[in-house]
N, CA, C and O atoms as a MOPAC input file, in Angstrom:
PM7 MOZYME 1SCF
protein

 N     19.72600 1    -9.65000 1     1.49300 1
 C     18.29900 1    -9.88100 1     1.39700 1
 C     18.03400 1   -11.35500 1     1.12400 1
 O     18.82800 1   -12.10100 1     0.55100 1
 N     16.91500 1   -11.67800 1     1.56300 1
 C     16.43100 1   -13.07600 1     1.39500 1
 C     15.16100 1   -12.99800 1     0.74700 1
 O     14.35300 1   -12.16100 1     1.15100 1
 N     14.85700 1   -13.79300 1    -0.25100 1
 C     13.97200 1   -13.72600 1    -0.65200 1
 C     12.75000 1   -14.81600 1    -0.43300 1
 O     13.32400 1   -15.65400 1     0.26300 1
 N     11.88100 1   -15.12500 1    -0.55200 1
 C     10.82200 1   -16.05100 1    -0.02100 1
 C      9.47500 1   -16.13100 1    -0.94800 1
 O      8.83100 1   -15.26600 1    -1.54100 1
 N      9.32700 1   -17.60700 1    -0.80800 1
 C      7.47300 1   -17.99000 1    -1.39500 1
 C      6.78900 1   -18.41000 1    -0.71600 1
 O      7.28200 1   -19.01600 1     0.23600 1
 N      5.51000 1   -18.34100 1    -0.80400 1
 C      4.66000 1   -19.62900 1     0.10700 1
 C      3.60400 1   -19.78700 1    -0.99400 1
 O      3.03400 1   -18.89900 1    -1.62800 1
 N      3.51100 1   -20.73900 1    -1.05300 1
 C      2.75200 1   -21.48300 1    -2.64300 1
 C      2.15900 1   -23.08700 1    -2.25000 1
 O      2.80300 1   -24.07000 1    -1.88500 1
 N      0.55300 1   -22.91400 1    -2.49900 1
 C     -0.11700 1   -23.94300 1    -2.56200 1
 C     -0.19700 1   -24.75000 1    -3.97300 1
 O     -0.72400 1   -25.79000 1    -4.36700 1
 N      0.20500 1   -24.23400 1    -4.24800 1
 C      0.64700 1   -24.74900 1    -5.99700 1
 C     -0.46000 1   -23.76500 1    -6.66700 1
 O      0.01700 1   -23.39200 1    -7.73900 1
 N     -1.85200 1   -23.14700 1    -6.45200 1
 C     -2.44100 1   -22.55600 1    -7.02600 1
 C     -2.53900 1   -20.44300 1    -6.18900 1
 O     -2.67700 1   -19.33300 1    -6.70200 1
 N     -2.42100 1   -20.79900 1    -5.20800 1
 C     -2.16200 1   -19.56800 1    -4.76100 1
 C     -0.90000 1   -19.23400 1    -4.46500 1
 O     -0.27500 1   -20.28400 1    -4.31900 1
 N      0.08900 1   -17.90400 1    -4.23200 1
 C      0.88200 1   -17.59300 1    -4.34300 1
 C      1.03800 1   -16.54200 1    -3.19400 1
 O      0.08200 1   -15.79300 1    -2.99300 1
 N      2.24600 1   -16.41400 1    -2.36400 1
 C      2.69800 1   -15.36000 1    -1.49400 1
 C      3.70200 1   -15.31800 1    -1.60000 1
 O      4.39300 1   -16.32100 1    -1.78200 1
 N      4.30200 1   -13.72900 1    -1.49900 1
 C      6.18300 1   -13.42700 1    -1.33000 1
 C      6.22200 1   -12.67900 1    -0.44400 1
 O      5.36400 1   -11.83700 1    -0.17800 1
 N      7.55000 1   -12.95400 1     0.31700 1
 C      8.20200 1   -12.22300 1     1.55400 1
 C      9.59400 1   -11.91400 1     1.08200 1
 O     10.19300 1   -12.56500 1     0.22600 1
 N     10.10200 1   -10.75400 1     1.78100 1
 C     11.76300 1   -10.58600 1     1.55300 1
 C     12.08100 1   -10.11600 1     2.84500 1
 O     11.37000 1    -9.24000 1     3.33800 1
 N     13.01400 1   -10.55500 1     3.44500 1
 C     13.74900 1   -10.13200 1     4.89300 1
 C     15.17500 1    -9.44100 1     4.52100 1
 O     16.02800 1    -9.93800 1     3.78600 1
 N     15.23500 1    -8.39300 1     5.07700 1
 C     16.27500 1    -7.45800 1     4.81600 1
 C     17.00300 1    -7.22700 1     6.19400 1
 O     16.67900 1    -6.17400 1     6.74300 1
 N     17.79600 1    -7.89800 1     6.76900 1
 C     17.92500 1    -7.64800 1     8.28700 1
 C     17.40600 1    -8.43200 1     9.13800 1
 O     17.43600 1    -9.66200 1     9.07700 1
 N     16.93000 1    -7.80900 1     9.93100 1
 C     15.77900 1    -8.16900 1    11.27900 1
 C     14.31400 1    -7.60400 1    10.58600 1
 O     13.33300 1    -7.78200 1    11.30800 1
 N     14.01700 1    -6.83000 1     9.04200 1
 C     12.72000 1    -6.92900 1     8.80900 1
 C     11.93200 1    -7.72300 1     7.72400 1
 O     12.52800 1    -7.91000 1     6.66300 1
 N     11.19200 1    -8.01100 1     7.80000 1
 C     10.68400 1    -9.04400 1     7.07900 1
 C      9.16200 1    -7.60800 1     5.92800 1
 O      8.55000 1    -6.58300 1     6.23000 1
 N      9.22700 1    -8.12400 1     5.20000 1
 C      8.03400 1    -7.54200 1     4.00100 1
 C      7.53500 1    -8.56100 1     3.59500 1
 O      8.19800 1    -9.53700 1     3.24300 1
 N      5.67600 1    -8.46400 1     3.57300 1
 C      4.94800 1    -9.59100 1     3.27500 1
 C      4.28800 1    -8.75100 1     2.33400 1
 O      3.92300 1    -7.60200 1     2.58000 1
 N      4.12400 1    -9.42000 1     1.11400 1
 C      3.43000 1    -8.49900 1    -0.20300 1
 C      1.81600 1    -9.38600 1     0.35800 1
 O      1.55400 1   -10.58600 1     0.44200 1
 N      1.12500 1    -8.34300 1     0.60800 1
 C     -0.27700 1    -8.59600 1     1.16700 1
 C     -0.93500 1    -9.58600 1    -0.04500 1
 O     -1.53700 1   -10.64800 1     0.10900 1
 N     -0.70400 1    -9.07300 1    -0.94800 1
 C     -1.42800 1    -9.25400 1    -2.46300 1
 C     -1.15900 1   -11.09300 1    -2.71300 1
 O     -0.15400 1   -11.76500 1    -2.94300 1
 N     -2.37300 1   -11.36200 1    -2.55600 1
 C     -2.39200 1   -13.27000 1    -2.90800 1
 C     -2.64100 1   -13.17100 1    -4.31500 1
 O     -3.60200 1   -12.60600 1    -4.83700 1
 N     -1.31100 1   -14.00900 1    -5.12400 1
 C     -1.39700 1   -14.29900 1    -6.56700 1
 C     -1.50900 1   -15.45800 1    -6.68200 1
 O     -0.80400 1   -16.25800 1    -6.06600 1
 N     -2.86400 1   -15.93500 1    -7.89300 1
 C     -3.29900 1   -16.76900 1    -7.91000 1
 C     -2.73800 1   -17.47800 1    -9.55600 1
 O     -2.29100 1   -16.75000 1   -10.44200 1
 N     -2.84100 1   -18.60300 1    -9.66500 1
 C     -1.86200 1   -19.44300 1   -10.37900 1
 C     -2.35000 1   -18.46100 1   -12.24700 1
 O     -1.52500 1   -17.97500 1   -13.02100 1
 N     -3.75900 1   -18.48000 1   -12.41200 1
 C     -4.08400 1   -17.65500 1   -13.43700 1
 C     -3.08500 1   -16.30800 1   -13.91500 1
 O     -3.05000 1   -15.89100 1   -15.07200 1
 N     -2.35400 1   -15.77700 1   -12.86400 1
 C     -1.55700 1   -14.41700 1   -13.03500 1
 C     -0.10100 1   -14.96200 1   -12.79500 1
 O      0.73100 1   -14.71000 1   -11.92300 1
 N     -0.09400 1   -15.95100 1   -14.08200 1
 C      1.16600 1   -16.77500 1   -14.16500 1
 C      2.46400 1   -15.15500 1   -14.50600 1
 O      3.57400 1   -15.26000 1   -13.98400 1
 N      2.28500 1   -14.38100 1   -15.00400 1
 C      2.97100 1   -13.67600 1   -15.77800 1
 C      3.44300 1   -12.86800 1   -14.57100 1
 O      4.65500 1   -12.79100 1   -14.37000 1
 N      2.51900 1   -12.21500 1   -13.69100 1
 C      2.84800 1   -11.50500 1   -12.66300 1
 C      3.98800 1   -12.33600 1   -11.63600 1
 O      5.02900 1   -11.95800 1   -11.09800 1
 N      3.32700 1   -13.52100 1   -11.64700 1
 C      4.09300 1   -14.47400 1   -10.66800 1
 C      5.61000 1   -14.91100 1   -10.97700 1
 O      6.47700 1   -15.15400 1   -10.13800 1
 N      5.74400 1   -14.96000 1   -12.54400 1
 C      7.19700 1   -15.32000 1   -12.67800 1
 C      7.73800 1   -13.58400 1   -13.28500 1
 O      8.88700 1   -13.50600 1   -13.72000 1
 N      7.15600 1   -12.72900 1   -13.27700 1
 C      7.71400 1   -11.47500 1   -13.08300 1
 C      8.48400 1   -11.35300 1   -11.66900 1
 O      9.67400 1   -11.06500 1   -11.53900 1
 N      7.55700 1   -11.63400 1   -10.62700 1
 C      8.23300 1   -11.34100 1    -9.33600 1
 C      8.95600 1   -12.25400 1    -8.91700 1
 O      9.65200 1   -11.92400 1    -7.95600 1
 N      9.09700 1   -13.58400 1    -9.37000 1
 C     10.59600 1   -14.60900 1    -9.42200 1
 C     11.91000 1   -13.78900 1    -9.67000 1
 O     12.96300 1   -13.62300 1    -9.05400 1
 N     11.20700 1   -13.21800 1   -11.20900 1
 C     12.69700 1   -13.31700 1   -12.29500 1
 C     12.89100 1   -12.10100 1   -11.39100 1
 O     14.04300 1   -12.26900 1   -10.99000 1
 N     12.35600 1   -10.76700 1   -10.73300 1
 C     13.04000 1    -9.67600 1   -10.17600 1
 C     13.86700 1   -10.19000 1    -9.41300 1
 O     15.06900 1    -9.96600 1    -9.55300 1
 N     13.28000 1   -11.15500 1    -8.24200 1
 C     14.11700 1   -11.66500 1    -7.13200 1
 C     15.65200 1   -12.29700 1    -7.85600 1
 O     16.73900 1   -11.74200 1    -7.69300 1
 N     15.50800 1   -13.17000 1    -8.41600 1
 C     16.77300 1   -13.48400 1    -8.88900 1
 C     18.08900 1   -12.45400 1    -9.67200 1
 O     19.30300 1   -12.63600 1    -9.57500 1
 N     17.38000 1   -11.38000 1   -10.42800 1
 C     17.56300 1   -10.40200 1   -10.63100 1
 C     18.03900 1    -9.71500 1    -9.98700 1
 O     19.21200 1    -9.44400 1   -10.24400 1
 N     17.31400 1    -9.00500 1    -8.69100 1
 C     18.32600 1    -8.41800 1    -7.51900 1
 C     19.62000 1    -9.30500 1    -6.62900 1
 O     20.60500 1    -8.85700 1    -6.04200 1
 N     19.28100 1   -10.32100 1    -6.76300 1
 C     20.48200 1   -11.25700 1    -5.83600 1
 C     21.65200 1   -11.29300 1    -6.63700 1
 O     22.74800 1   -11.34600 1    -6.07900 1
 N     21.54600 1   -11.26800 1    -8.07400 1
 C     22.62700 1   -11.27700 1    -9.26100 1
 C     23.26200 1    -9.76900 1    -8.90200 1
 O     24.46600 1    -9.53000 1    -8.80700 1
 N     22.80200 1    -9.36300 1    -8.82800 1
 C     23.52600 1    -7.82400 1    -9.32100 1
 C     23.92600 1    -7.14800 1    -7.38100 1
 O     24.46100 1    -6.05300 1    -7.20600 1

């Protein structure tokens, strides 16, 4: 798996490609939902560890 950001520095998007498919989390996180945002970091790094 690959994991992915796209970040204006205040808005936030994640993708993960598993293969040939790609997942785009629809949901735009905005810099205010700091907690959510480095929640879904620390998972990513999280799954690549283990």
């Amino acid at each position: 798996m690959i994991y992915g950001t796209v970040t204006t520095g205040t808005n936030w998007k994640f993708l993960k490609l598993t293969k040939q498919t790609i997942e785009i989390d629809l949901v735009e996180y905005f810099i205010n939902d700091l907690g959510k945002i480095l929640g879904i970091l620390a998972s990513g790094l999280h799954s690549s560890i283990n």
